[in-house]
N, C-alpha and C positions, 0 to 999 in steps of 0.2 A: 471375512467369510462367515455365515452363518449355516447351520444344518439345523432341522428339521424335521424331527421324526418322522417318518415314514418317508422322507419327499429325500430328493436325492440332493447335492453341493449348490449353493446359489453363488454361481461363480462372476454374473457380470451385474452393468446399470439396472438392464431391462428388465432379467428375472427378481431384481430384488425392487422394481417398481409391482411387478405383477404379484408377489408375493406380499407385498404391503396390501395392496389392491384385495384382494381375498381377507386379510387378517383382519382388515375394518369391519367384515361382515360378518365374521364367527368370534367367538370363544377360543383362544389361541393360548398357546401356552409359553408363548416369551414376549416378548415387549417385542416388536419391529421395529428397526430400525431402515427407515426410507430413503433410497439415495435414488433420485432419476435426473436424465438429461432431458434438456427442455425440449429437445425436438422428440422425445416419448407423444408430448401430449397432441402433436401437430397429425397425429396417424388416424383421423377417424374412428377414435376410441371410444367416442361417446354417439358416433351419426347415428339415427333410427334402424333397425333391420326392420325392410318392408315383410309385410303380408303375415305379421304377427296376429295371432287370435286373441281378442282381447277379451276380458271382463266387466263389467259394467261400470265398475270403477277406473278403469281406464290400464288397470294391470294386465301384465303376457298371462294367457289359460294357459297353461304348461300340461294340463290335463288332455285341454282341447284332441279331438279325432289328428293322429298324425298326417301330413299331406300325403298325396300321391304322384306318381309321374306318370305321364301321357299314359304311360302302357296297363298303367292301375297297379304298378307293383310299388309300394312306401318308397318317397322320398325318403333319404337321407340327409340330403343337405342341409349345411347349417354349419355353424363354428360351436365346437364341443371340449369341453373339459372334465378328467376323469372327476365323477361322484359318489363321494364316502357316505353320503347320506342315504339307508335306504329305508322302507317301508318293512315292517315286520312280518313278513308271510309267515304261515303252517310250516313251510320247506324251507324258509331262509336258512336254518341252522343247515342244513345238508347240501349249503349250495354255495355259505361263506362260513368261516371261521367266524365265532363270536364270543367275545368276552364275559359275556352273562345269556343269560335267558331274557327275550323281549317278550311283549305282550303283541296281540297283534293290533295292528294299525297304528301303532306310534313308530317313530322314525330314530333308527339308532344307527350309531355313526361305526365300520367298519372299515377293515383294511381292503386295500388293492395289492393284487399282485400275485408274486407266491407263498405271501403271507396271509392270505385270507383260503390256502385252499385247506377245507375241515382235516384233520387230522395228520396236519402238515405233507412237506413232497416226500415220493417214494425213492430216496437220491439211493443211485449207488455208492458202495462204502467208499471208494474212491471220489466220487465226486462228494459228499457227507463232509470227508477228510479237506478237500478242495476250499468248500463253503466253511468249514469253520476255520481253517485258516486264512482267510482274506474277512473272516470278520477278527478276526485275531489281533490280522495287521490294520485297524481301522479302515478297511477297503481303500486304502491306500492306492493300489493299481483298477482300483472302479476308471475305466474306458470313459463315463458321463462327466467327472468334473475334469480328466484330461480333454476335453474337448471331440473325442469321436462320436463321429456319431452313434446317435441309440439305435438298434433295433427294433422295430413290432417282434414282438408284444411288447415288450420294456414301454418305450412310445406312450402307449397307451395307461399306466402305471405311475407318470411322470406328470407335475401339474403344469405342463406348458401345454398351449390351446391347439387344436387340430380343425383343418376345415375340409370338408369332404362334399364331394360333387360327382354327378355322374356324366359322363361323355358316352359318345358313342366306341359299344368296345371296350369301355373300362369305365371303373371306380376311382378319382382319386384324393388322395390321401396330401395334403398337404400341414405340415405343422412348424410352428415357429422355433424350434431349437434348432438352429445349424442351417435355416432354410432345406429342411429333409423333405422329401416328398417319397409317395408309395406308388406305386401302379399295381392296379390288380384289373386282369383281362379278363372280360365277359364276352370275348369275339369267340369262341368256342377251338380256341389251342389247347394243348396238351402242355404239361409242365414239360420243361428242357428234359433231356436225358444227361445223366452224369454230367450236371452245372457246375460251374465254378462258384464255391460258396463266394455269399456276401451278405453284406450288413441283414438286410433285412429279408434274403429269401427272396423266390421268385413266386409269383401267387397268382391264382386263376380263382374265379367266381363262376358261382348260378346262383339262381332263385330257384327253393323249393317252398312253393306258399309265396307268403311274406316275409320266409328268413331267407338272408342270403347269407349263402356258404362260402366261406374261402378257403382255399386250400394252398399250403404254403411249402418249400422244401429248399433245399443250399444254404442254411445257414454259415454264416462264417464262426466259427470257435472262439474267434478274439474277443466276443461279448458275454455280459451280463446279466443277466435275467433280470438282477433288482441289486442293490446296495450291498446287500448282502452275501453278493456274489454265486450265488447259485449260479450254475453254468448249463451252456446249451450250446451243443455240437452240431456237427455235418450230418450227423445221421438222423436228426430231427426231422418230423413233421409238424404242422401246427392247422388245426383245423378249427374257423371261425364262423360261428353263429349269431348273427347281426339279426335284431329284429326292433322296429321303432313302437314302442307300445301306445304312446300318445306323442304330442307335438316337441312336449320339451325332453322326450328321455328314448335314450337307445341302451339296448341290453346288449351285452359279447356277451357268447360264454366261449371263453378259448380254450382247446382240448391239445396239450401236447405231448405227442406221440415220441420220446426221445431215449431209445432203448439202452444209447452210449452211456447217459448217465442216470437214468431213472428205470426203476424198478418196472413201471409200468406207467399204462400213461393218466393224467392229472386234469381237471379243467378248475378255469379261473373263471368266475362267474363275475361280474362287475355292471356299473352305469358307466352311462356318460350322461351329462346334462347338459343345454343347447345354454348358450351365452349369446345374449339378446344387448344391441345398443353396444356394440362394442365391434371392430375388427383387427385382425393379424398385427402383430407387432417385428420389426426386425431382430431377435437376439440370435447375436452370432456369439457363440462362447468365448473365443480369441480375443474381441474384442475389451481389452483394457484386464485380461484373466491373470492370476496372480497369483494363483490355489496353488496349483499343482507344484512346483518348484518345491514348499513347504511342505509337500505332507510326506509325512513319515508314518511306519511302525512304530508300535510301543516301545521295541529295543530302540529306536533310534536308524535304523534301515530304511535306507532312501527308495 
């Protein structure tokens, strides 16, 4: 088993191929150690993604004008992975947590989650109480390396790859931890009336502009926010501001409205970056999992 600052338990083959796979290309802070099954490399991990913009060199414009669909409003599609890397704005300090002072236009690398929101969460003292003891217990009862599934926003915070397409009447959200997927309705419904909470929330969209909105509610209580265990109830909202600014990058800024345990509401500002020449991989957590049996509290408490 290995952890990963910031990143949550790498509990199977898959995730600890993909996590090698990232490590060859940055500045890492432990040695990797790679373990994959042959039939990893059999999945179209390297096939071309068509109708990439290219540069004269023959590399992806990541800059390049974002596409559109029929209707003129920004494609999304694409396969995306959360990105720490960002450009130094005037506003970046008021919009992510940051370590030092940047200069603008160099690129410094940042937290996701609810560890990047400026002046940390507004938790209530009970939930404060909550989060520091399940960091106490080394998050020992973290729901991600037991094998359930994550919730959005978690999802989103997590380095497993997500692929998002648009259908008619909905957005969706497909990602490889768990084989999870999302539905969010642009048929013009209403959210459920008193739903039965669940993992990820029931969620409806629009377009205002070129941002589209979602708006999310039913959480189920049994999850996690992040590692760290910050917690998020039934009584949540979650409202999400999507907009693609060029070809290779999509902006959230996620606003959560959750009065059970916070003070007031927070937003999480983040990237994603598109992953080009590469598609979906099967990791299912169960498969060959080993973690959880083992972990414990620092007392010793299973």
């Amino acid at each position: 088993m290995r952890i990963l600052k910031g990143w949550g338990m790498v509990t199977n083959d898959i995730e600890r191929f993909r996590m090698g796979a990232w490590a060859r290309g940055a500045v890492v802070f432990c040695v990797v150690v790679l373990t994959c099954s042959a039939h990893v490399f059999g999945q179209w991990v390297t096939y071309p993604t068509p109708n990439v913009p290219r540069l004269a060199d023959g590399q992806p414009d990541l800059k390049a004008r974002a596409p559109r669909q029929p209707d003129g409003k920004p494609d999304f599609f694409g396969f995306w992975q959360p990105d720490r890397m960002r450009e130094c704005t005037p506003d970046l300090a008021s919009r992510v947590r940051l370590t030092q002072p940047c200069k603008p236009g160099e690129k410094v690398m940042v937290q996701n989650g609810p560890a990047s929101v400026p002046g940390g969460l507004p938790l209530q003292p009970w939930a404060a109480e909550l989060a520091k003891q399940r960091t106490a217990d080394l998050s020992k009862d973290d729901p991600h390396p037991r094998c359930q599934p994550d919730n959005y926003p978690r999802v989103y915070w997590l380095p497993h790859f997500t692929k998002i397409f648009h259908v008619p009447g909905e957005l969706l959200m497909l990602n490889e931890w768990n084989a999870e997927f999302r539905q969010i309705y642009t048929d013009g419904r209403p959210l459920p009336e008193d739903p039965h909470p669940i993992y990820s929330g029931y969620s409806i969209g629009k377009w205002e502009g070129d941002t589209f909105v979602i708006t999310t509610k039913g959480f189920s209580e049994s999850q996690w926010l992040d590692t760290a265990g910050n917690p998020i109830t039934s009584a949540a909202a979650m409202t999400e501001r999507i907009t693609r600014p060029n070809f290779g990058t999509l902006n959230l800024a996620i606003t959560i409205d959750d009065p059970k345990a916070y003070t007031k509401p927070f937003t999480i500002d983040m990237n994603m970056k598109i992953m080009i020449d590469t598609q979906m991989i099967e990791e299912f957590c169960l498969e060959n999992e080993r973690d959880s049996a083992r972990l414990f509290a620092p007392g010793g408490g299973k």
